[in-house]
N, C-alpha and C positions, 0 to 999 in steps of 0.2 A: 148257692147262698154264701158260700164260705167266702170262693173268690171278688162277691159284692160287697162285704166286710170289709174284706183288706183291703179291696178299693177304696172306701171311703175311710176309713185308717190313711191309707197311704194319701188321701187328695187333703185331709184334714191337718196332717204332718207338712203337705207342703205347702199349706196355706197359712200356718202358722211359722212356717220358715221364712215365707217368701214376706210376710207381717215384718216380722221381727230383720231381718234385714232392710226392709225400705224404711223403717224404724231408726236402725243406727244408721243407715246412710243420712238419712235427714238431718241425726245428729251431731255426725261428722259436718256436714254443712254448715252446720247452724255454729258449731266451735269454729269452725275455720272462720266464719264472717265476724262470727265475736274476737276472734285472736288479730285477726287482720286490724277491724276497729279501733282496738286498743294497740295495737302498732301504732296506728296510725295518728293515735290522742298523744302517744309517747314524742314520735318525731315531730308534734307539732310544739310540744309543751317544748321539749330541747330547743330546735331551733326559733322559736319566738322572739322577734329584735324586742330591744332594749327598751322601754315607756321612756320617752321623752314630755319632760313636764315645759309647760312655757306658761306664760301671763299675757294678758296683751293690756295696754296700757288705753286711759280714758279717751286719748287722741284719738283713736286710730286701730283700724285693723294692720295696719302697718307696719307700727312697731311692735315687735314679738320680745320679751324679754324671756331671756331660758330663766325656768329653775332648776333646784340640783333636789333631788328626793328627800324624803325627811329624815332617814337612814346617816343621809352625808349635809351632816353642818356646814352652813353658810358662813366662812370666814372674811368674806371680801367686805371692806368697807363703802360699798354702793347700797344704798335704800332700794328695795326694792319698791316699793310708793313711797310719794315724795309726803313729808311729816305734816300734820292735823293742823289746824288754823289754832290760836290760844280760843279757848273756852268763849272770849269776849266778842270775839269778832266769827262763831259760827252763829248760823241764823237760826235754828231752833235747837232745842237739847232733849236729852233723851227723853225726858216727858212728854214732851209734844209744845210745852210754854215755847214763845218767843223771847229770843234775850233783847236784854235794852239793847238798841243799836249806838252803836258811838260815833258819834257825831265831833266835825269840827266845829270848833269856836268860829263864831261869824265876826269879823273885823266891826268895829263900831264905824259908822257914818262920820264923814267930818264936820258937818253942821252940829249936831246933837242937840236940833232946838227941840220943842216944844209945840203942840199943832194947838191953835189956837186963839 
């Protein structure tokens, strides 16, 4: 009887060791893919090339105009779009109304009679 005790004593001890080891190993695991991870979010964030900004113009996929980020002022005197029409001469306005359209003067006739 005694010896059947300590048997299960002793199988109960090594089942709870044998736990508790596959326990932290899994742990260990589980930090290393985590540490790895973020290694690997780290050398991505460092090495990351530079954000290149561009525009591309109404023409064309063609012409690419760079820009410089909003961090670094644009000193150069080139428009990046070329400037608005005056007020009179775009065809509708923010409302939605249409503007008078501007018309040229039509030359008068050389006759200038009369029907009749």
């Amino acid at each position: 009887m005694a010896k059947q005790t300590l048997s299960n004593i002793v199988r109960g001890k090594h089942y709870y060791r044998n736990n508790f080891r596959g326990t932290v190993m899994l742990l260990m695991v589980s930090l290393l893919i985590t540490a790895s991870l973020c290694l690997f979010l780290f050398y991505e964030e460092l090495t990351k090339p530079s954000i290149r900004f561009y525009a591309s113009s109404a023409a064309g996929a063609g012409f690419i105009t760079p820009l410089k980020p909003l961090l670094e002022p644009n000193n150069s005197s080139k428009y990046l779009l070329e400037p608005d029409l005056p007020a009179e001469m775009q065809a509708h306005t923010l409302t939605g109304a249409t503007a008078p359209a501007i018309t040229q003067p039509q030359p008068q006739s050389a006759q200038g009679g009369t029907n009749g």
